[in-house]
N, C-alpha and C positions, 0 to 999 in steps of 0.2 A: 451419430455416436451418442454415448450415453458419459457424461463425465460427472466425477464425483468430485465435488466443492467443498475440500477442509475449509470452514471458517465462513460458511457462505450463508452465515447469519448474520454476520456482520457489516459495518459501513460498506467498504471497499466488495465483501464477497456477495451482497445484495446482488450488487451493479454488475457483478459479474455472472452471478447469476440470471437476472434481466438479459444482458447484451446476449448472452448463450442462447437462449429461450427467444429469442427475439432474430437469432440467427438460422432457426432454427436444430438446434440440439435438444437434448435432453439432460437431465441436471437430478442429480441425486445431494444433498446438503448434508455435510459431516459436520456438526459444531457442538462444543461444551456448552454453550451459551455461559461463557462467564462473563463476556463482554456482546455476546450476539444476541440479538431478539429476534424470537421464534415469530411474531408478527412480519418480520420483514422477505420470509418466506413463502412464494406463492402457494397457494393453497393446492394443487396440483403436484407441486415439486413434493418429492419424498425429504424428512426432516429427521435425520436420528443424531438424537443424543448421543454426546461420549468423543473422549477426549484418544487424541494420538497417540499418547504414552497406552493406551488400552487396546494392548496389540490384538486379544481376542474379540474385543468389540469391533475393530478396524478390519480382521478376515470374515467376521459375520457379516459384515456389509459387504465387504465384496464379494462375497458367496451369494448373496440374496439378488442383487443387484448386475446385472450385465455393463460392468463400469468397465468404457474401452478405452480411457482418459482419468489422468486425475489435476484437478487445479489445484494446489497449496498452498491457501492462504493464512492455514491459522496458525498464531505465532503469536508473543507478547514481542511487544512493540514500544516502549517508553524508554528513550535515551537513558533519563533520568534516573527511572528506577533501574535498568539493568548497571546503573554503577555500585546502585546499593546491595543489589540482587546478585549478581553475578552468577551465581549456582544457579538458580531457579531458570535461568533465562537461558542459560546451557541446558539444563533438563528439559525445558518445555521446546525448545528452539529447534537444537540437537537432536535431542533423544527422541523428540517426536517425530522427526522426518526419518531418525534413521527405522525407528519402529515403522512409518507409513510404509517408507521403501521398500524394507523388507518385507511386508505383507504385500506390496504391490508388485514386484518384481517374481513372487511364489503366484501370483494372481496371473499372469502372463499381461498383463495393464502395459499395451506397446507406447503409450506417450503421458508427458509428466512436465507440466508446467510448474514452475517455482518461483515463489514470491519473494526475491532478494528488495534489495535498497541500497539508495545510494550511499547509504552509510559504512556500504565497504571501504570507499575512497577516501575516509578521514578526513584531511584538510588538502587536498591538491591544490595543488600549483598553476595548476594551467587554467585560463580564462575559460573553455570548455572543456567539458571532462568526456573524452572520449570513453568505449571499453575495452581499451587498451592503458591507461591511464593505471598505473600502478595501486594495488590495493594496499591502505594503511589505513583499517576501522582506530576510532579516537574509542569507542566502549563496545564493553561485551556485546551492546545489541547489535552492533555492527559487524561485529569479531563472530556472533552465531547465523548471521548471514553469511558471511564470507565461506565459511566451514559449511553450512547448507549448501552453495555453489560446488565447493569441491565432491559432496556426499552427491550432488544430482547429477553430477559431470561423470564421477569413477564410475557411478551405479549405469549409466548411459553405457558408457566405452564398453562396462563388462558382459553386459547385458544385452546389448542393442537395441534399449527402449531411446524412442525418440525424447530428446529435453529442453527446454526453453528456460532459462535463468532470468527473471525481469527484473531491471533496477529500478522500483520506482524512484522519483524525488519527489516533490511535496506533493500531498493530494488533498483534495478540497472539491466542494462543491457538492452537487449532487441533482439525479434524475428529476425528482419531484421531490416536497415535503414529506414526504411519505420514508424518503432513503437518508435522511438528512443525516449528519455523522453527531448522534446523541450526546458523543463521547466529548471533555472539554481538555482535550491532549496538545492539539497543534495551536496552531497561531489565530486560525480566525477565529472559532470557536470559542478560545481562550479571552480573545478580544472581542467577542461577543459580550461574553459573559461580564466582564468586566462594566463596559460601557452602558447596560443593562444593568447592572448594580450600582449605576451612579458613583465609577470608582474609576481612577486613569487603569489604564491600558499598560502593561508593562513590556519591557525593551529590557533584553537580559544581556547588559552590556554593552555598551557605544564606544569603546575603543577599537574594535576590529581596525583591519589594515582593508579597509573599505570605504568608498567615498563620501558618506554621511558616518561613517563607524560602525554600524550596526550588520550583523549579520545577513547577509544576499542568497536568495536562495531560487530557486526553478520550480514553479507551480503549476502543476497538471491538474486538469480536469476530472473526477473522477468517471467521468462518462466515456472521454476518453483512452484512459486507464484500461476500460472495462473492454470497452471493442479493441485497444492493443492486445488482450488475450484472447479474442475472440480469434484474433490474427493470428497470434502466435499456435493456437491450437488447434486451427485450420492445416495451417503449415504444418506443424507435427502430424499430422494423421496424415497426411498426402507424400510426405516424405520418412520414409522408415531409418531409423539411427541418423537424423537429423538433430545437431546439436546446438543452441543459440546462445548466445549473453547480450541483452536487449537492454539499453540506456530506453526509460521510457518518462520523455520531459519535454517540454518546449522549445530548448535553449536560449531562455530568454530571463535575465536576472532581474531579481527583485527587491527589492531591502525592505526587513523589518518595518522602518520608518516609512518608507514610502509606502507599504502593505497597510500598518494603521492609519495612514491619512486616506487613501481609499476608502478602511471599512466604515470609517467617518463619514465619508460624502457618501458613501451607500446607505448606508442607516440613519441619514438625519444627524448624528451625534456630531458631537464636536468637542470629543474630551481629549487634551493632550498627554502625550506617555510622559510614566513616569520611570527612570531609568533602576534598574538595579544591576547588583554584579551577575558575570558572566554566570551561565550555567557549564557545569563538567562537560567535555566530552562535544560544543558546538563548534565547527569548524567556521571558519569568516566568510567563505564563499563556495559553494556546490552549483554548478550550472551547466547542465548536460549538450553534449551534443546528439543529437537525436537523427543524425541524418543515417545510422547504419538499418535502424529501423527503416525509414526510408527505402532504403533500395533491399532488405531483406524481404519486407513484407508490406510495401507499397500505405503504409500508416502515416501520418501526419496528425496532428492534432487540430481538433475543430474550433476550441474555447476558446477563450483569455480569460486573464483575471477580472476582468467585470463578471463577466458571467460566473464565475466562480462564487466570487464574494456575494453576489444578489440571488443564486441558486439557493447559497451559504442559508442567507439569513431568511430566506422563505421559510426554510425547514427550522431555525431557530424561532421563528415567532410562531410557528404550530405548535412546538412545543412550550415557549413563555408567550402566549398572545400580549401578554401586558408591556414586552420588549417594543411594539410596535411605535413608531417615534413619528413617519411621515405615511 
């Protein structure tokens, strides 16, 4: 099969790219590169410019292209900003998938993976978070997920393209130095950078209803990550109007604090956090259950967070060699 990868210039769509190519597939790469680098695409793999909202750019590629699949992963993605943004995060989010759709659904394209997040589920309640588990996104970026599930689920039903909806929850790590997530958005990264600038580490809030206070969360591998679509898209091709919603996480909780004390004994460092107030829109605890994976498509995860964090900082000291501490 030949599948075309919105966003597979970036972190997470590298890897996705790799694991496809390495499963043997075929990989066509769709990205703006506003946040992707055109380096992290194998030289082989086709590379075009141009964003989802650019509906004729999106039927020229699949005109050109024998795409019997599509992954969709490009999306803005910052909790943060989509409080500030709100429109923009609806247009890019929204309006790009429903434009993909539409161009893919007139393409006769029988299967459609979708890069959701756990951020549909807000702050739940329950110690694991099933995909049954009620959806209440705390921000728009959440809220443009949850609305992408419904656009991939009606488009399915109407259509009879095969769907797979994936939740990730945190992602980190990486294949080699070479895929490392350049970007300084999540936690470890962010706590790279930090510890590297000879500055604490910060903790956005320690009053949670959690048992150090601070925010717990479920960290996936992105290597991981990449072979659960490898799975998921397997499955769609083999089953025609097959439809999924995929928790794809460890089940296995982690807190802030205890997250910087790790990237500490990983890196040599030994700076301690410094607290500030909560960020909008962070729930106290996200921690999947990951067994329907399991028995839909025989996936389990390979890593832990050691490997995670020490992948992490591989690819951070290639890009600051001077970071290097032990």
């Amino acid at each position: 099969m030949t599948w075309l990868i919105t966003g597979g210039a970036g972190y997470i769509g590298a890897h996705v790219v790799r694991a496809l190519r390495e499963a043997g597939e075929r990989a066509v790469v769709y990205d703006d590169l506003s946040t992707g680098l055109a380096e992290r695409v194998p030289r082989d793999v086709p590379l075009v410019e141009g964003s989802t909202l650019d509906e004729a750019r999106v039927r020229e590629v699949l005109a050109r292209h024998p795409v019997t699949g599509v992954v969709h992963l490009a999306a803005k993605k910052q909790v943060g900003e989509s409080m500030d943004r709100p429109l923009h995060y609806y247009r890019e989010n929204v309006e790009g998938l429903r434009v993909l759709l539409d161009a893919v659904t007139d393409a006769g394209v029988p299967s459609f993976v979708f890069s959701s997040s756990a951020a549909v589920y807000g702050m739940p309640g329950a110690e694991l978070v099933t995909e049954e588990t009620p959806c209440a996104p705390m921000s728009p970026y959440g809220e443009t997920k949850l609305v992408g599930e419904w656009l991939v689920r009606a488009t399915g039903r109407a259509t009879g393209m095969s769907t797979a909806c994936l939740r990730y929850f945190n992602v980190a790590g990486a294949a080699g130095p070479e895929l490392a997530d350049a970007g300084v958005y999540n936690l470890i990264p962010m706590v790279f950078e930090k510890l590297t600038a000879d500055a604490a580490p910060r903790i956005f809030g320690d009053d949670y209803p959690t048992p150090d206070g601070t925010c717990v969360r479920d960290y996936i591998h992105v290597v991981d990550l990449a072979e659960a679509h490898v799975a998921a898209a397997r499955a769609l091709a083999s089953s025609p109007g097959r439809a999924l919603t995929l928790n794809i996480g460890r089940g296995e909780g982690v807190s802030v604090r205890e997250m910087i004390d790790r990237i500490n004994a990983v890196t040599g460092y030994a700076r301690p956090p410094h607290t500030t107030p909560r960020r909008p829109g962070d729930p106290a605890r996200v921690v999947a259950s990951a067994d329907r994976i399991s028995t839909e498509l025989g996936w389990q995860a390979r890593y832990d967070v050691q490997d995670m964090i020490a992948s992490a900082w591989d690819g951070w000291v290639r890009l600051h060699p001077e970071a290097a501490r032990i």
